[in-house]
C-alpha positions as CSV (number, residue, x, y, z in Angstrom):
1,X,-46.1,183.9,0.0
2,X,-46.5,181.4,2.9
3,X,-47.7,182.6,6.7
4,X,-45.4,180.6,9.2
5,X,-47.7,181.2,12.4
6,X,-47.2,177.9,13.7
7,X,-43.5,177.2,15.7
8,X,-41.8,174.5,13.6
9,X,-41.8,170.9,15.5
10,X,-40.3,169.9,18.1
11,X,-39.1,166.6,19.5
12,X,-41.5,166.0,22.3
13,X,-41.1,162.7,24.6
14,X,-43.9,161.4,26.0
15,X,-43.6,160.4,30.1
16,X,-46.2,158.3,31.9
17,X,-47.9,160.3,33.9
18,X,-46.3,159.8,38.0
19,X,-48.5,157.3,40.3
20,X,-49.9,159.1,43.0
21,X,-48.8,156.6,45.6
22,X,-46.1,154.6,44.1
23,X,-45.6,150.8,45.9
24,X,-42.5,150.1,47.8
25,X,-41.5,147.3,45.5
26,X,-41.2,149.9,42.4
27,X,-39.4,152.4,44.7
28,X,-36.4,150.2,45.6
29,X,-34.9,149.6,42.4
30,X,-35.6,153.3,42.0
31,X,-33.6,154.0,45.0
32,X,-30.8,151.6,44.5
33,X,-30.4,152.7,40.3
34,X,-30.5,156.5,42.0
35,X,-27.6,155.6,44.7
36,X,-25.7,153.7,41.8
37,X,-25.7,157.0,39.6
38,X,-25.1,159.5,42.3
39,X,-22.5,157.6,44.7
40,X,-19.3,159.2,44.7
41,X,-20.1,160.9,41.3
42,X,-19.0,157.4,39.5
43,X,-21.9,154.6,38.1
44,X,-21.1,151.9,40.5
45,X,-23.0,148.4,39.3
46,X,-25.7,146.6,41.8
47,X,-22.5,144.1,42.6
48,X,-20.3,146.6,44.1
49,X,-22.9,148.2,46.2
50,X,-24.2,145.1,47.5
51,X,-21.0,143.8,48.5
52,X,-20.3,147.6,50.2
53,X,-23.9,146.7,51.7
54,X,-22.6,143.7,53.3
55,X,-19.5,144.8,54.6
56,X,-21.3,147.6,56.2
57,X,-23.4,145.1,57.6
58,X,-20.1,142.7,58.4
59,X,-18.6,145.4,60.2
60,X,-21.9,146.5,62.4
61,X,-21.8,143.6,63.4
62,X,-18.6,143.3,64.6
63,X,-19.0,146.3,66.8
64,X,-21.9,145.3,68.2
65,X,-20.4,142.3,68.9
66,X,-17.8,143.4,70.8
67,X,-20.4,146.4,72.5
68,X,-22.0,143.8,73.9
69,X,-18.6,141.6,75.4
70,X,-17.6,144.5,77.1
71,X,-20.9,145.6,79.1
72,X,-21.3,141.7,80.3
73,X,-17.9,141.2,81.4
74,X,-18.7,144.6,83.2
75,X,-21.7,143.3,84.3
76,X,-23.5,139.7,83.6
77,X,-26.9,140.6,84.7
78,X,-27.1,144.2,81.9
79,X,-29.8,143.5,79.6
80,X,-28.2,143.8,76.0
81,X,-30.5,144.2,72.9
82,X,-28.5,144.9,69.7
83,X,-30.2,146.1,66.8
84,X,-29.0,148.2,63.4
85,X,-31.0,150.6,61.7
86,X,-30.2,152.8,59.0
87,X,-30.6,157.1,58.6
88,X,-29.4,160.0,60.3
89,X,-28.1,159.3,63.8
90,X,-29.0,162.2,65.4
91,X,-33.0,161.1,63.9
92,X,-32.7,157.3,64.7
93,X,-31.1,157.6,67.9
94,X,-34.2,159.8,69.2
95,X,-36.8,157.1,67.1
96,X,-35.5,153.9,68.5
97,X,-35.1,155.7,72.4
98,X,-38.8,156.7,72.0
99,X,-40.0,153.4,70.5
100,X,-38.3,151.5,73.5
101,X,-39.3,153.6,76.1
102,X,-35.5,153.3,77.3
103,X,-34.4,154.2,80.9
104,X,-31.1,155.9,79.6
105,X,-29.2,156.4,76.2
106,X,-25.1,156.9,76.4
107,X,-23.5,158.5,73.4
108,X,-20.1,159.6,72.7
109,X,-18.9,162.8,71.8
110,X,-15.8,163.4,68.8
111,X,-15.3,166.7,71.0
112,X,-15.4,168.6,67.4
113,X,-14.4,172.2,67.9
114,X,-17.5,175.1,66.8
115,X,-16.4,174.7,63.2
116,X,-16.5,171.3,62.7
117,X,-19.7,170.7,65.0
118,X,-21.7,173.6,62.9
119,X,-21.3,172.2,59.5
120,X,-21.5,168.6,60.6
121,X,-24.0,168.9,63.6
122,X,-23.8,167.1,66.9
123,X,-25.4,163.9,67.3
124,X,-25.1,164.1,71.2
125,X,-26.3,167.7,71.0
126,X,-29.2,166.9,69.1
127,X,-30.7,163.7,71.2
128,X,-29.6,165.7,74.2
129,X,-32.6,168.3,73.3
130,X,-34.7,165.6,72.0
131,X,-35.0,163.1,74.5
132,X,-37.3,162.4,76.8
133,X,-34.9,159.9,79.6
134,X,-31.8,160.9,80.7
135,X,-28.5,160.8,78.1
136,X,-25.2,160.1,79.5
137,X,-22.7,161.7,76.6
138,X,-19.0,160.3,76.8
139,X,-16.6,162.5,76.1
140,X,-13.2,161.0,74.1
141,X,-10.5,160.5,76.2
142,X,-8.1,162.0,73.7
């Protein structure tokens, strides 16, 4: 009779062991094979998120574009710097404001009811706690 003391094999596979400080250029392509797989539950390829990329970028802008017409035909002599950055707008709103030192940041309000503003938060809310300068939030006319 045979003692079986030892559990019978099992597939093991063998991982590199994780770089404590991992360089930028290995985590994009991390990043952008991560978004591909969890986007919209559906594997998109690198071609259709790049071309989303650059209509997102197309259509920024376009608004900025037009952001900037309306506050020089309001005024010729306003200072306008445009600039897109990416993340959470209640975060880069706050970020930018503090890195500029601005004198005043206007936001607009959806005028979401207490249901809708708890799950999705408030933007003008948030920068209202957060800033420093003054914050002029515009309320839709609607």
């Amino acid at each position: 009779m045979v003692s079986t003391n030892t559990p019978p094999q099992s597939r093991r596979h063998s991982l590199p062991p994780p770089r404590q400080n991992p360089s930028p250029r290995l985590l994009r392509p991390r990043l952008r094979r991560f978004i591909e797989l969890i986007l919209a539950g559906y594997l998109f390829s690198s071609s259709i998120i790049t071309s989303m990329e650059r209509y997102a970028k197309e259509v920024a802008e376009k608004v900025l574009e037009k952001a900037s017409t309306l506050c020089t035909d309001f005024n010729s002599e306003l200072k306008v710097e445009k600039m897109v950055e990416n993340g959470d707008p209640r975060d880069v709103i706050c970020e930018v404001a503090a890195r500029l030192k601005v004198d005043l940041v206007v936001v607009g309000s959806h005028g979401y009811g207490p249901i809708k503003r708890a799950f999705l938060g408030s933007v003008s809310s948030q920068c209202a706690q957060t800033l420093k300068c003054p914050i002029l939030i515009v309320k839709n006319p609607n």
